[in-house]
N, C-alpha and C positions, 0 to 999 in steps of 0.2 A: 715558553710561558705556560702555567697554569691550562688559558682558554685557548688552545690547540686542540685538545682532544673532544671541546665542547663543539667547535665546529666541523672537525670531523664529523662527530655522531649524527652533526646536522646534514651536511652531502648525503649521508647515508638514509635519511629519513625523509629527503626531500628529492632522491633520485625520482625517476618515472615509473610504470609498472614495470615487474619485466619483461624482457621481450618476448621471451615462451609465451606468458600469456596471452601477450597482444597480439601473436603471430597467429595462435590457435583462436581468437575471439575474430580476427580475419577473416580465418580460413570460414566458421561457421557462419558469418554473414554472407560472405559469397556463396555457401549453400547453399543458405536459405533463401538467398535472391534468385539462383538458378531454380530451385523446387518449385521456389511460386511461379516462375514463368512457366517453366514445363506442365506445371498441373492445371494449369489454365486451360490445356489441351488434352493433359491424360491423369486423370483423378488419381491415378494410384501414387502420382508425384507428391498427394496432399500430406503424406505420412511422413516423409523426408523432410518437407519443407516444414513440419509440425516437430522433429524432432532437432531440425537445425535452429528454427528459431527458439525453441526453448533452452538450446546448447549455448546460442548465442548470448542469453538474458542471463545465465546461469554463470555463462566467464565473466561479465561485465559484475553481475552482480560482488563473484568472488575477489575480482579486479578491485572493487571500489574498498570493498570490506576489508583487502591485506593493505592498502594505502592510508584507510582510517587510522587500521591498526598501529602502522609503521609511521604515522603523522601524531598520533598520542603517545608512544614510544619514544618518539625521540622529546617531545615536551617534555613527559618523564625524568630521559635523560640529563636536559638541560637542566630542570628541576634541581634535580639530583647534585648536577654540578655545581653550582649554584651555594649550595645547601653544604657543601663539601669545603667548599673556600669561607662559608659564614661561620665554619665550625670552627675551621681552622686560624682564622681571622678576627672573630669575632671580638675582642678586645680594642683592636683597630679600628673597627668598621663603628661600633655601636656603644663601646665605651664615651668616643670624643662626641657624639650625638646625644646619647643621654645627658651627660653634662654640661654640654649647650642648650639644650631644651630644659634644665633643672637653671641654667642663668638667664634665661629668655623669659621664664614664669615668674621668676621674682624680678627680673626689672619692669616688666609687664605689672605686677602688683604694686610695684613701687611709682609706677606711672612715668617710668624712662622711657627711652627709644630704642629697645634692643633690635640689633640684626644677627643673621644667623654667617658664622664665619667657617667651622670646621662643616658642616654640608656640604658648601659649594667646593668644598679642598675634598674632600672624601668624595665626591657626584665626579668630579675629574678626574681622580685618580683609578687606577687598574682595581680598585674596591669598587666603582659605582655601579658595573652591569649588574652587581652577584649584590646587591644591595634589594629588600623585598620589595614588590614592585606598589605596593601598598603604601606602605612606608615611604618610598620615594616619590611617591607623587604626591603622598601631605605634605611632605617637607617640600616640594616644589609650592607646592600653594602657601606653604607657610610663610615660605620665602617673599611671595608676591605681595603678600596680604601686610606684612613686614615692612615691606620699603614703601608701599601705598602709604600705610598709617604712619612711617616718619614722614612723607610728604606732605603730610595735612596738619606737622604740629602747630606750624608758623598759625596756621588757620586757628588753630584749636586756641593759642595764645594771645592773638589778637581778640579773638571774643571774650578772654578772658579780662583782656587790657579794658575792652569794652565797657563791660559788666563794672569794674572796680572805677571807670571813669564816671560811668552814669551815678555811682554812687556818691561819691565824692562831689558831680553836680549838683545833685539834691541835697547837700548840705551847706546851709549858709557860712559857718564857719569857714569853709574854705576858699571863700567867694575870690579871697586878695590872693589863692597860692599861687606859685607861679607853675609853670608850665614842668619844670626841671624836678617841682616839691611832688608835683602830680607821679611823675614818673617814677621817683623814688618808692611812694606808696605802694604802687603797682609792681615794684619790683620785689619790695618787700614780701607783698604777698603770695606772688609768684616763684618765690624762690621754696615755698612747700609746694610742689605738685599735688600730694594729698591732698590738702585743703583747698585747692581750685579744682580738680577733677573726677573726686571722691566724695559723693553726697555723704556718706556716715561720718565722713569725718568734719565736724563743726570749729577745728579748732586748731590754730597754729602751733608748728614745732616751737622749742622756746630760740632758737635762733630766729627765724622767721617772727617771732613777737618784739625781739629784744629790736629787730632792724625797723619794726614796724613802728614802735614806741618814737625811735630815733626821728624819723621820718616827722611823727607826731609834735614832739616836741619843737621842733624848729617852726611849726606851725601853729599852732595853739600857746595862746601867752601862759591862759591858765589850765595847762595839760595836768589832767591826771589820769592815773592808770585805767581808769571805768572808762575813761575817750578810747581807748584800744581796742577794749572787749566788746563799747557799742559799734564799734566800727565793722570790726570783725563780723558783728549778731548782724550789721545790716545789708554785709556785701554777701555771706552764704546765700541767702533765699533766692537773691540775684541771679547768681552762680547757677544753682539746680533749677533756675527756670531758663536757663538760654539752650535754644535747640541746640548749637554745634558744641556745647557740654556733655550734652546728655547724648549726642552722636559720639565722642571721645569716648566715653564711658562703655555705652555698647560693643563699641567697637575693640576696644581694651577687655570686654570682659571676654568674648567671642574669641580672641585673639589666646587670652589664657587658656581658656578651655579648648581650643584646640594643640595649645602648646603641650598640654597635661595630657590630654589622651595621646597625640604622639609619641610621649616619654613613656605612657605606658605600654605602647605595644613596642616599641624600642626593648623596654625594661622585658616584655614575654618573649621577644625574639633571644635575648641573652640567657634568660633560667634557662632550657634545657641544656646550653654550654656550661653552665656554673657544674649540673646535675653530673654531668657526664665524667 
């Protein structure tokens, strides 16, 4: 496979000093420990023991500095490897990602519930180590933040049920519906996610009006089309005053813009392949 030679490179970077050095970094501590005894007694010892400990400081120091060296070297390496498999692969790895993140932003705008499916297939597969380590950590956050916010739609729906029920309370006309007529309404209107989770938008798709009409009609003796449009003028305002709406929203918009900046360092990890 491919990442054989990557761990190679790594034994090799993560060996110990060599032993020449450490034998000879020995040898000048034990100098310098005999100098200083002896000159405790005969001063001319001080020169020995002045020259061993500075031998001593000078291996260790050389010691640490070819280990730096050969511990950044092998990063390098990896680096390198890494970058070698993204080149070669790159179609694989960053194509099926950017095109889930390009369906994840418009279901996200369209106020669906997208999940992320080729990630978690590409994070398993022999593509995931050599995947940027940047990039893969948003897309692990991506992923969290994803199943969080389908876990809270039910929430987000019911306060919506809420909102279109309180409305419908405060209208005398509906005093006698029944419970099944309520539901319809509410279904009605819910069946545009726009218009329930989208403050700009003030107004039903024409499917969602034509269901809502329906709904009208079987309730109102003398329905007309203005009973739909005031219905509609009365449950918006509703709508964009309920906290767990206006938490949908944020959290929907947060959730795009992080989708979009993904796609785009996805989309600058691929130019230089395109270039090449």
């Amino acid at each position: 496979m491919e990442w054989k030679p990557a761990r190679r490179r790594f034994r090799v970077w993560s060996r110990k000093p060599p032993n020449l050095l450490l034998f000879v970094w020995c040898l000048a501590v034990q100098v310098t420990v005999i100098a200083f005894a002896i000159s405790r007694k005969f001063p001319d010892w001080v020169l020995v023991y002045t020259l061993g400990l500075a031998s001593a400081t000078a291996i260790a120091g050389t010691d640490i500095a070819l280990w730096v060296q050969s511990y950044y070297s092998g990063l390098s390496q990896n680096r390198q490897f890494n970058r070698d498999i993204e080149v070669r692969y790159f179609e694989e790895i960053y194509g099926p990602l950017y095109e889930e993140l390009s369906r994840v932003a418009d279901d996200l705008k369209g106020n669906d519930w997208p999940t992320l499916v080729e990630w978690p297939r590409i994070a398993k597969s022999r593509f995931g180590p050599v995947v940027d380590e940047i990039v893969s950590n948003l897309f692990i956050a991506l992923s969290y933040r994803l199943v969080d916010y389908s876990r809270g739609s039910q929430r987000y729906f019911d306060a919506a049920t809420g909102c279109i029920q309180q409305v419908i309370g405060g209208n005398a006309d509906f005093d006698d519906m029944s419970d099944q007529g309520k539901q319809e309404i509410a279904l009605a209107l819910e069946s545009d996610r726009s218009f329930i989770f989208d403050d700009s938008v003030s107004s039903l798709r024409e499917s969602g009006l034509t269901r809502l009409e329906a709904s009208l009609k079987g309730v109102l003796p003398d329905y007309k089309p203005e009973d739909a449009e005031d219905f509609i003028k009365r449950v918006k305002p509703v709508l964009r005053a309920d906290p767990r709406i206006a938490e949908h929203q944020r959290t929907r918009d947060e959730l795009y813009e992080l989708a979009t900046r993904l796609r785009a360092m996805v989309l600058d990890r691929m130019k230089p392949f395109h270039e090449t």
